[in-house]
C-alpha positions as CSV (number, residue, x, y, z in Angstrom):
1,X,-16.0,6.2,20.1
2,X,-17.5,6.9,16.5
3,X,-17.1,4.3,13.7
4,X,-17.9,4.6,10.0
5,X,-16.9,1.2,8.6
6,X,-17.9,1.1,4.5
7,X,-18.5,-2.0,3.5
8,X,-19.9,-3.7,6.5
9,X,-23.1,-5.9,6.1
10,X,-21.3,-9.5,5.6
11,X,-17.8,-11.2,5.9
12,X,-14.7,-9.0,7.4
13,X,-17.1,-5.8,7.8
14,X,-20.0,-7.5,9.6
15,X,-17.2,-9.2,11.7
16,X,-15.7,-5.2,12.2
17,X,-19.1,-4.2,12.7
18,X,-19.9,-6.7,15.7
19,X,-16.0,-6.7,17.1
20,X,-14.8,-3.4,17.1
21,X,-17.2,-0.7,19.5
22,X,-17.6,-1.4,22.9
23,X,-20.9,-0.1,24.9
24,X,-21.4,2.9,24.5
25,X,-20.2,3.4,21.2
26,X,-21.9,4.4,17.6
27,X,-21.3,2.5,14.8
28,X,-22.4,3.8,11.1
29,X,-22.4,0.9,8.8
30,X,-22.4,1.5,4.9
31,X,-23.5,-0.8,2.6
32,X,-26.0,-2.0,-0.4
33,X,-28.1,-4.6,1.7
34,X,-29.5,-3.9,5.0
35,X,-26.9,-5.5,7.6
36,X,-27.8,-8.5,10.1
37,X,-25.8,-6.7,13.2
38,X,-28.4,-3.8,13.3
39,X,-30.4,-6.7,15.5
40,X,-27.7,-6.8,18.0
41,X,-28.3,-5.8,21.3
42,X,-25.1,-4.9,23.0
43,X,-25.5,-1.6,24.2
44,X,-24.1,0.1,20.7
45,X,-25.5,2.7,18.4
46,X,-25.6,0.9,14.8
47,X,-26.8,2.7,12.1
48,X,-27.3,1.8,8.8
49,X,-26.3,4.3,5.3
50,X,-27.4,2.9,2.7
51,X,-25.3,3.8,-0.1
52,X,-23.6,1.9,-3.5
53,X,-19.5,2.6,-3.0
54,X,-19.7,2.4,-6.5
55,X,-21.4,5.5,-7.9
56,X,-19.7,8.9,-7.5
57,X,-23.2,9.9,-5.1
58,X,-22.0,7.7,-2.5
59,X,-19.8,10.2,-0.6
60,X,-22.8,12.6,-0.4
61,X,-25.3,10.6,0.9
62,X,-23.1,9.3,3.3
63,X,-21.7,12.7,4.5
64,X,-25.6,14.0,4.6
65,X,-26.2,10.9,6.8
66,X,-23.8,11.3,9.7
67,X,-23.9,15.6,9.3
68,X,-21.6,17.0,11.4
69,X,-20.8,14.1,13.7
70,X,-17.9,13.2,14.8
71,X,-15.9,10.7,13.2
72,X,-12.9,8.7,15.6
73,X,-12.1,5.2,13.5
74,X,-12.9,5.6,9.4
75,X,-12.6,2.1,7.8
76,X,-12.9,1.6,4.5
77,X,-13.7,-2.8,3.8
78,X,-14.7,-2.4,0.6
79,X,-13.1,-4.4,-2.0
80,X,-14.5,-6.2,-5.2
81,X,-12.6,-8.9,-7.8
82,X,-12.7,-10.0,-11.5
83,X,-15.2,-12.8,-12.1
84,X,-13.6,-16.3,-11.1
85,X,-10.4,-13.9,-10.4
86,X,-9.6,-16.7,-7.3
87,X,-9.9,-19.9,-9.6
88,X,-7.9,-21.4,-11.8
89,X,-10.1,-20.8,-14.9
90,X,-9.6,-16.8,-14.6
91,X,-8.1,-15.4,-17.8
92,X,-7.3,-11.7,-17.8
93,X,-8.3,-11.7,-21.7
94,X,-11.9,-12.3,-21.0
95,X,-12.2,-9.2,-18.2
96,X,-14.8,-6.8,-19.3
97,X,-14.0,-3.0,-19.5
98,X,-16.6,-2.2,-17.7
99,X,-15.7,-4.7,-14.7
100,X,-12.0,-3.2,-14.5
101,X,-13.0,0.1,-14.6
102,X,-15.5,-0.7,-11.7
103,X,-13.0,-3.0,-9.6
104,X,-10.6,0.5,-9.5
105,X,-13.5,2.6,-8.5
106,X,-14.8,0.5,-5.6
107,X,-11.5,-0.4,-4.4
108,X,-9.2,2.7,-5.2
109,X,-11.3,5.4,-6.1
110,X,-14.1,6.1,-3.6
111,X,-12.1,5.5,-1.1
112,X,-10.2,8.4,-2.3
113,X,-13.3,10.4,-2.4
114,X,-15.3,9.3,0.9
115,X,-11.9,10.7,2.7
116,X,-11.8,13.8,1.5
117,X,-15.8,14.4,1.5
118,X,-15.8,13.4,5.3
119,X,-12.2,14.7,6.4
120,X,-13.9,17.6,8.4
121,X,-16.0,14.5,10.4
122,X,-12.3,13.0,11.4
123,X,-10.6,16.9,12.1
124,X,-13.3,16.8,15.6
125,X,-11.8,13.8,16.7
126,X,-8.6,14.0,19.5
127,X,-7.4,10.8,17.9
128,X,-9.0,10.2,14.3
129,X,-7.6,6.4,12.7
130,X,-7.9,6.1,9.1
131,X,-8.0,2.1,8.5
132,X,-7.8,1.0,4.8
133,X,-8.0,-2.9,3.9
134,X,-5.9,-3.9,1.0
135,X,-4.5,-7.1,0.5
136,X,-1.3,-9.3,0.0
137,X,-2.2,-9.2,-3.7
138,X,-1.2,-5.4,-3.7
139,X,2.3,-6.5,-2.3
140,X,5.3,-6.8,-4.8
141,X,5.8,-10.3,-6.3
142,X,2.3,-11.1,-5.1
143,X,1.9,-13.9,-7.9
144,X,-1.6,-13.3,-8.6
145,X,-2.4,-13.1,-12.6
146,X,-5.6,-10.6,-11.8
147,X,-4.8,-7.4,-13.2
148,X,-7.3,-4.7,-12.5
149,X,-7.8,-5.7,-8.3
150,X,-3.8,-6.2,-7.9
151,X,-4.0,-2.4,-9.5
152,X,-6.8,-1.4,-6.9
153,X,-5.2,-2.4,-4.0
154,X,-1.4,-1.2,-5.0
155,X,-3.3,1.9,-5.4
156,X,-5.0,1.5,-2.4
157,X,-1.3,1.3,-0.5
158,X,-0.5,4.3,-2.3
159,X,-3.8,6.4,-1.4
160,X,-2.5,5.5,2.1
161,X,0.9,6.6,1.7
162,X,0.0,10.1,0.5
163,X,-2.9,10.5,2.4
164,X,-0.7,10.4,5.7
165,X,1.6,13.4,5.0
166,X,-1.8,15.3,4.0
167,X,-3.4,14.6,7.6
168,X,0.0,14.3,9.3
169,X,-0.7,18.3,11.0
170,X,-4.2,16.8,12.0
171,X,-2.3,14.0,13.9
172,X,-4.8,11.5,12.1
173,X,-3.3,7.9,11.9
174,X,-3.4,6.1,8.4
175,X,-2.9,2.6,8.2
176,X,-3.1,0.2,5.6
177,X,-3.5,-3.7,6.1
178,X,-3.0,-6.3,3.7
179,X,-4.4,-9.5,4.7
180,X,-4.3,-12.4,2.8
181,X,-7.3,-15.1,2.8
182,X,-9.9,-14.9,5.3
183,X,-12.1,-16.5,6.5
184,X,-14.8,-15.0,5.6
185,X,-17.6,-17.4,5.2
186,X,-17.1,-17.9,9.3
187,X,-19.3,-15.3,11.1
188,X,-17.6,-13.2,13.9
189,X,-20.1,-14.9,16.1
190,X,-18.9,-18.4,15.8
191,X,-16.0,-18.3,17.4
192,X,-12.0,-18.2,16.4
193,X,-11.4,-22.1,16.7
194,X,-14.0,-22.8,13.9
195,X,-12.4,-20.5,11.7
196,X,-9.8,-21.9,12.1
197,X,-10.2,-25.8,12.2
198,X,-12.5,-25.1,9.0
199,X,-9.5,-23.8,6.8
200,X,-6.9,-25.8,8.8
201,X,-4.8,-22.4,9.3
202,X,-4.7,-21.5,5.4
203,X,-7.1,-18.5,6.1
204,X,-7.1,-15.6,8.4
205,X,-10.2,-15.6,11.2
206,X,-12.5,-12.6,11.1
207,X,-11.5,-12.4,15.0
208,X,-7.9,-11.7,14.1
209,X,-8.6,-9.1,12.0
210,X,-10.7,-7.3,14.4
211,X,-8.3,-7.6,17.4
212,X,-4.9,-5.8,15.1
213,X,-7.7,-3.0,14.4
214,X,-8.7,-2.8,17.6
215,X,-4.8,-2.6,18.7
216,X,-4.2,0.3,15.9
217,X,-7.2,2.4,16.9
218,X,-6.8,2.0,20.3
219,X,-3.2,3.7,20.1
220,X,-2.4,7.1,20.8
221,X,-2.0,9.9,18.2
222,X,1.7,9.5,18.8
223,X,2.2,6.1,17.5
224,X,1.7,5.9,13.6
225,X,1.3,2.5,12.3
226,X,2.1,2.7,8.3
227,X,1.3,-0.6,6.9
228,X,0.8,-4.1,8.0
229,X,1.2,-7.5,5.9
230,X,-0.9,-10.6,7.3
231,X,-1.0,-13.8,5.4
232,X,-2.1,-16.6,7.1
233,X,0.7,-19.4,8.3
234,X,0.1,-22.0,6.4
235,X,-0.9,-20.4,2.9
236,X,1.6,-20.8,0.9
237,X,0.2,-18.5,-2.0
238,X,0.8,-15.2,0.2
């Protein structure tokens, strides 16, 4: 199986990086800095594009980079936030135009883009997954006072939406999953009961993300799995 995960060289994507192939597989891993699971030697292909999800370019050099390879599982991580957007001290009044205007690109807008640049790549494969990581802040009554990444990831539910009826002839699977907190500062590598003794069940393990990917791509192009809401248990924000 081929995966092109973008954003993938720390948190959720290095844990999706790791977790998701098995032996045999290839994984192409987008990102700004080099990624830490190139080292890993388990028997799959990683390969790094090294590419900013943030400039229109990105979609090129990322189609130049894979060619005319096949793509099975296309998962787009990437996702950026205000400045102090989590803490208490965020004030939409002091966002920058320039931040907002970014936070939609990054989240919304090339993922738009690095679809349709690389839709021929998912057409070759006999069952082609489109996996899109949003966020309980893109849910209705989500709560949360930041303006321009609540946007992104409504949109992103939205690209999602859409985007299915367009592939829907291709039998290409589009799913969009909103998780709330992770545990992200947990490496995939340390193990589920860390993550979640460390946040006491407030924040999602890396490891439960990976296995409800693993259970989406691994169905068959029958099955269409629209959208999926996971806050953690005991956080009461989500």
């Amino acid at each position: 199986m081929n995966f092109l995960i973008l954003g993938a060289s720390k948190g959720l994507g290095d844990a999706f990086a790791k977790g998701l192939p098995n032996k045999g597989d290839r994984v192409w891993i987008v990102s700004r800095s080099k990624p830490d699971s190139l080292k890993i030697n388990d028997g799959t292909q990683r390969v790094w594009i090294e590419a900013d999800l943030s400039l229109p370019s990105s979609s090129d050099i990322i189609a130049k980079a894979i060619n005319d390879e096949t793509i099975d599982v296309f998962l787009y991580n990437a996702g950026i936030w205000e400045k102090e957007g989590f803490q208490d001290s965020y004030d939409f009044k002091r966002d920058d135009p320039t931040d907002i205007a970014n936070i939609i690109n990054v989240n919304t807008t090339s993922a738009i883009t690095c679809i349709q640049k690389l839709l021929p790549n998912m057409k070759r494969s006999e069952n082609g997954k489109i996996v899109l990581v949003g966020s309980v802040n893109g849910l209705e009554n989500n709560g949360s006072k930041q303006v321009a990444y609540v946007a992104s990831k409504f949109g992103l539910r939205g690209v999602g939406h859409s985007l299915r009826e367009n592939l829907r002839e291709y039998r290409i699977g589009v799913t969009c999953i909103n998780p709330g907190n992770i545990a992200a500062a947990i490496p995939y590598e340390d193990g589920l009961e860390k993550a979640i003794s460390t946040y006491d069940g407030t924040r999602i393990p890396v490891q439960d993300m990976v296995s409800l990917v693993k259970c989406v791509v691994n169905l068959s192009n029958v099955s269409c799995v629209k959208e999926i809401d996971i806050p953690a248990m005991l956080d009461t924000d989500a």
